[in-house]
C-alpha positions, 0 to 999 in steps of 0.5 A: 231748345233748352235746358229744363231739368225736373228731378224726381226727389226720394224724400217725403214731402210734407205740405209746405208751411204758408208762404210770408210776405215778399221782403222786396228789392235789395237796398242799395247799401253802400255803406254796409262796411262789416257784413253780418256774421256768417256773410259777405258783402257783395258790392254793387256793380254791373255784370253780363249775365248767361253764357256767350254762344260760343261757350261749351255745353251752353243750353239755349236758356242760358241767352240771350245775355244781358247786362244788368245792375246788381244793388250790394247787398249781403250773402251767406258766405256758405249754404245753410247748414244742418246745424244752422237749419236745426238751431232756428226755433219754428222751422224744426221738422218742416222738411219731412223724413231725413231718407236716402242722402238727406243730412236733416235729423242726421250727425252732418251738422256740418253739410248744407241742409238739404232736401228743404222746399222753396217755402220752407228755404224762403221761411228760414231766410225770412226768420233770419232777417234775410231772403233768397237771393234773386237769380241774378244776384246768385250768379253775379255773386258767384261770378265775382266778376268772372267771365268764364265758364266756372268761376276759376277759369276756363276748364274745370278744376275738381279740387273747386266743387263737391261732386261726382265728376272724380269717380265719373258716375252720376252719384258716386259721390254718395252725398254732400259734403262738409262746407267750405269757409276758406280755400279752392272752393271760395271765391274772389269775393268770399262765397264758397261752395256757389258750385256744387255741393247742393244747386241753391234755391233763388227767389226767381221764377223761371223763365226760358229766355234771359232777354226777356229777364224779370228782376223780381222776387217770386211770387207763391204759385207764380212759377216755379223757381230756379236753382243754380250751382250745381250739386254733388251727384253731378259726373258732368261738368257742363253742369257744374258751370256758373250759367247753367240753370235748372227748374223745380217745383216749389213745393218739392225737396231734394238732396241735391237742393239746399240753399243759402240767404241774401240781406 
């Protein structure tokens, strides 16, 4: 078996705006000494991607693990604020009505831009001279070349992710929270909030199998994406971990979705 998790989104979902051209593969930069502000260099360099067999709460689409090579490239030290969402000219009022937990249209200028679709995320990227990142590239991102199951260690830690997993209800946590620059929710190489908050779109169609695994950027009406990261309504903390993988239809927001770019 293995894990295909559908969420049903409470936002209204307007039609998505017209997808652009595919910006292609990273540029393997060594030379980008100072990143973009805002972002971090990621180095290049090898990483076994998925969880082993032996790991707790592993679902079978998380294997079989394989070894890949990741190009540097740049990505957003944090998710795509609602301040950093509403400033840019041409996607304002893309992501339909701010209902429930979503922070669009709200005082959260400082949350991540939540309940955005695939396409609009994927457009936002595109304006900043960016683009999703690729799976495989999140999750070596996130790992910082780490082997356990949460980017910190072995067991879970709640001081590292916005969720619900301190109140222990699906939810309790009642939304997102601000993101992180610096501190607990940072790691080794400078991303934050990679685990929870909001799950994070990725450029890469899903897929049931790792060993069967495509490098490739998506394209529109393709598959569905991924996301990774886990979100702020998660009380379990399987999910939470760095191999975990979830699917959803591109077209479809949610507050538990945001995402952050890659250059």
């Amino acid at each position: 078996m293995f894990l295909v998790v559908l969420w049903g989104c409470a936002c209204h979902h307007p039609a998505d705006p017209g997808a652009p051209a595919d910006p292609g593969h990273p540029v393997d930069s060594a030379d980008t000494a100072v990143p973009r502000s805002g972002a971090v260099a990621i180095p290049a360099g090898s990483f076994t991607m998925g969880s082993p067999r032996s790991e707790s709460g592993r679902m079978s689409d998380e294997g079989p693990q394989i070894e890949l090579k990741i190009a540097a490239f740049e990505l957003d030290v944090v998710p795509v604020t609602v301040a950093r969402f509403e400033a840019q000219a041409g996607v304002a009022g893309t992501w339909g009505e701010a209902v429930g937990a979503c922070n669009l249209g709200t005082d959260r200028a400082g949350h991540p831009a939540n309940c955005v679709s695939w396409r609009t995320a994927r457009s936002f990227c595109e304006l900043q001279g960016g683009r999703l990142p690729t799976e495989a590239e999140w999750e070596y991102a996130a790992r910082a070349g780490t082997e356990t199951a949460w980017w910190w260690g072995p067991a879970f830690e709640e001081a590292r992710a916005v969720s619900s997993v301190g109140c222990g209800e699906w939810g309790c946590a009642g939304g997102t929270g601000e993101v992180a620059e610096v501190g607990d929710r940072c790691n080794a190489w400078g991303v934050c909030d990679v685990t929870g908050n909001v799950l994070q779109w990725t450029s890469t169609a899903y897929q049931e199998e790792l060993g069967e695994y495509v490098h490739e950027p998506l394209e529109p009406g393709a598959g569905d994406p991924v996301l990774r990261g886990g979100a702020w309504s998660f009380d379990d903390t399987d999910f939470l971990r760095i191999a975990t993988r979830f699917i959803e239809h591109a077209p479809l927001g949610d507050e538990e979705f945001g995402f952050r770019c890659a250059y």
